[in-house]
N, C-alpha and C positions, 0 to 999 in steps of 0.2 A: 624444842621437844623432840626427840628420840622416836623413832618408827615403833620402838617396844614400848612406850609410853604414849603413843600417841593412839595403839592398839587396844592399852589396857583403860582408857580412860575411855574410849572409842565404845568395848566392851562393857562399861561401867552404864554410860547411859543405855545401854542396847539393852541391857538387864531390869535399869529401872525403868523403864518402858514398859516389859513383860510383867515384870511387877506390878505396875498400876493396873495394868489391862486385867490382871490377876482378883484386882481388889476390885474392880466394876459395880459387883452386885452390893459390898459394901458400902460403894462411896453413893449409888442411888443413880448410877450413870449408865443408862443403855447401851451406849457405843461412844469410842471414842479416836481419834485420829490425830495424828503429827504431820508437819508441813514445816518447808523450810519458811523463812520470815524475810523473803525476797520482797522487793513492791512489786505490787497488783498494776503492772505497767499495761495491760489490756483492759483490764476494767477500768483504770483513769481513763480509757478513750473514749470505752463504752459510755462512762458518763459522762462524759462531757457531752458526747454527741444528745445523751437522753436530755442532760439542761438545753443543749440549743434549743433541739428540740421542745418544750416545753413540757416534759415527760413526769418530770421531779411532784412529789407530794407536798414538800414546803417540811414534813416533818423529820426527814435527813438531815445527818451531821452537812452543814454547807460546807466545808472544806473539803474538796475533793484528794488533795495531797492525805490529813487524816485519813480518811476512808479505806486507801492506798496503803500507806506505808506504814511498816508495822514499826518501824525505828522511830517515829513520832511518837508513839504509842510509850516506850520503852528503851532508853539509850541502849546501842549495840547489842540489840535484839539475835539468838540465834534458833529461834526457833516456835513455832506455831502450836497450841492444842488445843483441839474443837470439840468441844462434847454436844453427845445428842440424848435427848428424855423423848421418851416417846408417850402420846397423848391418846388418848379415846376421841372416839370419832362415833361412834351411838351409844344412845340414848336406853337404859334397860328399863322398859314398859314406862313409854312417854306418853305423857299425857295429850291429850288432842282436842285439837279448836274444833267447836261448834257452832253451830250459830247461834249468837248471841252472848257466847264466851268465846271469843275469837280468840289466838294466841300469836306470840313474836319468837323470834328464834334470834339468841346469840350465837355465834358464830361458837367453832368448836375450840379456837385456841384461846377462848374464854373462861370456858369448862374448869371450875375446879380453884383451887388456890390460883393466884395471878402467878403466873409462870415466871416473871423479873424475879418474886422473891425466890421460889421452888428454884432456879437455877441457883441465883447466887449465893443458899445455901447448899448445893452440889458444890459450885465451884469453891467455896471456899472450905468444904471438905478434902478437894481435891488438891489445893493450893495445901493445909496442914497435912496431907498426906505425904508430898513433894519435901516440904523444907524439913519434916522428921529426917528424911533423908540429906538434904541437901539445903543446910541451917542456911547456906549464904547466896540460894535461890533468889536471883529478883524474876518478880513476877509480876505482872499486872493483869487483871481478869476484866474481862465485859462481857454483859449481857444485852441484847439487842440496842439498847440504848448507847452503847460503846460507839468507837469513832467509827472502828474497822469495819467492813460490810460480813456478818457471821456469814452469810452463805458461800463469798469465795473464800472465807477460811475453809467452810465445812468441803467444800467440791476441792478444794486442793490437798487436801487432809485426808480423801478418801470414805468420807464420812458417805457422800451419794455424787451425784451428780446433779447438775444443774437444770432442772425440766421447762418445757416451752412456756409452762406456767406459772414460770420467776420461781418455783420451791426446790430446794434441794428434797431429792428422793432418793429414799434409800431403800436398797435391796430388801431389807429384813423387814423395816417397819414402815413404807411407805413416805411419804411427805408430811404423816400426821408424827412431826418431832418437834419439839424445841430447839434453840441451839445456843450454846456458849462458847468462845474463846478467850485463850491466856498467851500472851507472850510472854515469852520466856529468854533470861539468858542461858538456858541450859541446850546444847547442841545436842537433843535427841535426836535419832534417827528416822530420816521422814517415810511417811505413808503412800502406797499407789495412789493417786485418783481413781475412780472408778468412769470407766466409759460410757460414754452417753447413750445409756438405753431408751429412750423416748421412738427412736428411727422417726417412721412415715407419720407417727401418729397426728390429730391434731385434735384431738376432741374436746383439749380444755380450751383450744383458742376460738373452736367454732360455738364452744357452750359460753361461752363471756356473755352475760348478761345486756354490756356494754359498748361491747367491743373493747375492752382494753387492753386487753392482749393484744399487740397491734402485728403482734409477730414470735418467732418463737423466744420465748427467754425477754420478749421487749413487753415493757407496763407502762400505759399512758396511765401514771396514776392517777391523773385528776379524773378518770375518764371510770377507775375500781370503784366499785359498791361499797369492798371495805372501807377505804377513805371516805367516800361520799356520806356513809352512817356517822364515820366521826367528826365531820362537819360539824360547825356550829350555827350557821348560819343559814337563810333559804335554800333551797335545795328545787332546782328546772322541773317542770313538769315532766320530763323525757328521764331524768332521774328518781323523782318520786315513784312514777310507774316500775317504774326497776325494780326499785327497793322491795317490793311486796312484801313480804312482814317482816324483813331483817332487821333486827333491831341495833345489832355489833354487828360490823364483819361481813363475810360473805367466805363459804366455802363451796362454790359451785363447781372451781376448776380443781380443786382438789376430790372432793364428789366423785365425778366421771370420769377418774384418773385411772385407767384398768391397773395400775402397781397396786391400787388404794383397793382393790376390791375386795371385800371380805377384810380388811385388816382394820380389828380395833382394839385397846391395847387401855386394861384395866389393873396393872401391876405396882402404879403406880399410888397410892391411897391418896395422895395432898391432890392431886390432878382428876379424880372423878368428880361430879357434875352433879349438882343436887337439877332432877327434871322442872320444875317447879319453879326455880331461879332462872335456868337459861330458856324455859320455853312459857314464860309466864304468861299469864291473861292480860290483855292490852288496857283493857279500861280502867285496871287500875294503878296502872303506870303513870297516869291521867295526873291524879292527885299524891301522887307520891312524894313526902317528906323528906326533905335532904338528911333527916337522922335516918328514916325509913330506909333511903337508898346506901346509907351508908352501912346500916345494918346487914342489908341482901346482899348489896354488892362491892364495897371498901374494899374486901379482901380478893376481889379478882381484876383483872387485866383491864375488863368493858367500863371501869371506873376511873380513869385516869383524864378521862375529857368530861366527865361529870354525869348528872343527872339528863339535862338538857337536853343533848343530841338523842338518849335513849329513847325521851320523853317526844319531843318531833315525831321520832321513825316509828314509835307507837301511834302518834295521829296520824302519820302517813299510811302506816296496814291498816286502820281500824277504816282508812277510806278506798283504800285498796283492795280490802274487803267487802265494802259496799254494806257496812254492817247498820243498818236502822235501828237496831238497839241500843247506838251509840253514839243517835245526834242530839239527845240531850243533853249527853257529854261534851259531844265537840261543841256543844249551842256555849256550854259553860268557860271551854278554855276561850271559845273566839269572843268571849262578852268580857270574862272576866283576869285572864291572865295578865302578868304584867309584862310578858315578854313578847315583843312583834312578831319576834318566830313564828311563836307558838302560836298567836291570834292568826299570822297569816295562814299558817297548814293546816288551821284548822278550819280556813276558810276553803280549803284547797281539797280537802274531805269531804266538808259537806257539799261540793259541786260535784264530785266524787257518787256519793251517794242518792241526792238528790230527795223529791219529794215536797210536799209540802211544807213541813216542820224545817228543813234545810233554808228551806228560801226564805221563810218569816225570820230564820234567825239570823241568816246571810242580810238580811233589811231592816234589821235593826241594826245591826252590826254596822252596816253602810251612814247610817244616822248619830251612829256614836263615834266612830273611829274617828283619831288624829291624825296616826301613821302614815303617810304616804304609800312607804311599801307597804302596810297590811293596804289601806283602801283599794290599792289595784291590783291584791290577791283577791280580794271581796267582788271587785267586778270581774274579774273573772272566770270566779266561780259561778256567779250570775249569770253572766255570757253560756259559761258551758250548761247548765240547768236550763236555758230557755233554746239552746242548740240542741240536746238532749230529746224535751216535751215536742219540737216541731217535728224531728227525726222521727219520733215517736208514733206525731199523727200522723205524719207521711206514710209513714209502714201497714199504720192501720189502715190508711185512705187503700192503698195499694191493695192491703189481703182483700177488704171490701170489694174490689173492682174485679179479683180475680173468684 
């Protein structure tokens, strides 16, 4: 190829570049960024050090080479494009727990249409936008579920930077985005990065719930609230208490992120948030119909691990809450359920809670149970109700004496 051919064809993608960026508001695309399709030869370190470590959530692509390289992805790949949708982050005139209608909070990248579909009808706008132009485009698109890790697409792409808080943030809209990428064999011309504005800060690593932030940019996942919610299984006393009413997700360190202050982003129609669905009433999450849940929730993100876990983290806040109005309920899941889970957290509630009505049905319960693991959630809870009732006299011995 000719230096005058290699300029004009150079020029050609330089053009449809600006073009796309042109069409943004049509195709439904916030922001968008190019990267070259080199391999993620620091991030294969990073994770590998994070599996030694035992860091990993278990719901990553396990190929680390995938993850990596974008020419797995797409034979002789020359180039990267990462799009971002930006998300609402409140709630306009939410509703609020009281006692005795106590409520749970889904997380906010729940909010609205499930964002896997909202993206991958962006991208593959974006995808017939491309081959209109360029019929013999190969492309391949993913959305979070893809092999490749979207946030060092989006940090290399210019899209934000990479914050202490594992999220890419972006100047304009904060860390409340989505994220998509395409490889492409089309050699568009690549994007700055953006420099890492976080400096001194550390407020989302000292507000972890958890501690899971263990460092800047490093996640002990197993250690996230969000993964711990979509658990299926028992969940540690040291994590129940955690959870307090989250029912999905966790956005603490996004929260107290000062980029995020003030920024909340309603332009999108498929992505707002009926209040009602993400901040519902706990107790009747309780009894909740798999036609029921699929009705409320099928079409968002907080559906993909099922009824279950939601259904848990509801008996976890409803004891978290200390809520009395609601041990005839949990009397009903710990008697009558057919899942140990749920018999056990909701033995884990009522010690929670406590009182008379707890113990009588914590003692029946003890009389009827199979389960191994439910039976010695059952004493437990026991244990903490009669720990509880001595603490109790002890305090009153004491005020008496003073």
């Amino acid at each position: 190829m000719s230096v005058t051919t290699e300029r004009v064809t150079e020029k050609r993608w330089a053009m449809l570049k600006e073009e796309i960026r042109g069409a943004l508001d049509e195709l439904g695309i916030d922001k968008i960024g190019f990267a070259s399709a080199e391999p993620f030869v620091e991030l294969k370190q990073m994770l590998l050090r994070h599996r030694e470590r035992g860091f990993e959530s278990g719901f990553e692509e396990p190929d680390l080479d995938k993850r990596t390289d974008p020419a797995l992805s797409l034979e002789r790949p020359q180039s990267l494009v990462s799009i971002a949708i930006a998300y609402p982050s409140k709630l306009i005139d939410p509703p609020k727990s009281e006692p005795g209608a106590y409520r749970g909070i889904i997380s906010r990248s729940s909010w609205g249409e499930d964002y896997h579909r909202v993206l991958r009808k962006r991208m593959a706008a974006l995808e017939a936008f491309i081959r209109e132009r360029v019929p013999d485009a190969r492309i391949e698109s993913m959305v979070d579920t893809g092999a490749l890790s979207d946030r060092a697409v989006a940090q290399r792409a210019g899209i934000g930077w990479s914050g202490k808080n594992c999220a890419i943030i972006t100047p304009e809209f904060g860390s409340w985005v989505y994220l998509g990428e395409m490889v492409t064999n089309i050699p568009f011309p690549p994007d700055q990065p953006i420099t890492d504005q976080c400096g001194d800060c550390t407020i989302c690593i000292d507000a972890c719930p958890t501690e899971a932030l263990v460092g800047p940019g490093q996640l002990n996942s197993s250690r996230c609230i969000s993964f711990v919610t979509q658990t299926k299984d028992f969940v540690s006393d040291e994590f129940m208490r955690k959870i307090g009413n989250r029912l999905y997700g966790c956005d603490t360190c996004q929260i107290v992120c000062p980029v995020n202050k003030g920024k909340n982003w309603t332009h999108q129609p498929d992505l707002q948030p009926d209040p009602e669905k993400v901040k519902p009433l706990l107790k009747p999450l309780l009894t909740l119909s798999n036609r029921q849940f699929r009705e409320d929730y099928g079409d968002t993100a907080a559906s993909w691990r099922g009824k279950k876990p939601i259904q848990r983290n509801a008996v976890i806040a409803l004891g978290n809450f200390r809520d009395k109005s609601a041990v005839t309920h949990l009397r009903e899941v710990l008697l009558t359920d057919e899942r140990p889970v749920l018999r056990g957290t909701a033995a884990w509630a009522l010690g929670r809670i406590g009182g008379e009505e707890a113990r009588e049905a914590l003692r029946v319960a003890a009389g009827r149970e199979t389960d191994a693991q439910v039976i010695e959630r059952i004493g437990l809870a026991e244990a903490a109700l009669t720990a509880d009732e001595q603490e109790g006299k002890t305090g009153t011995n004491r005020h008496r004496q003073h």
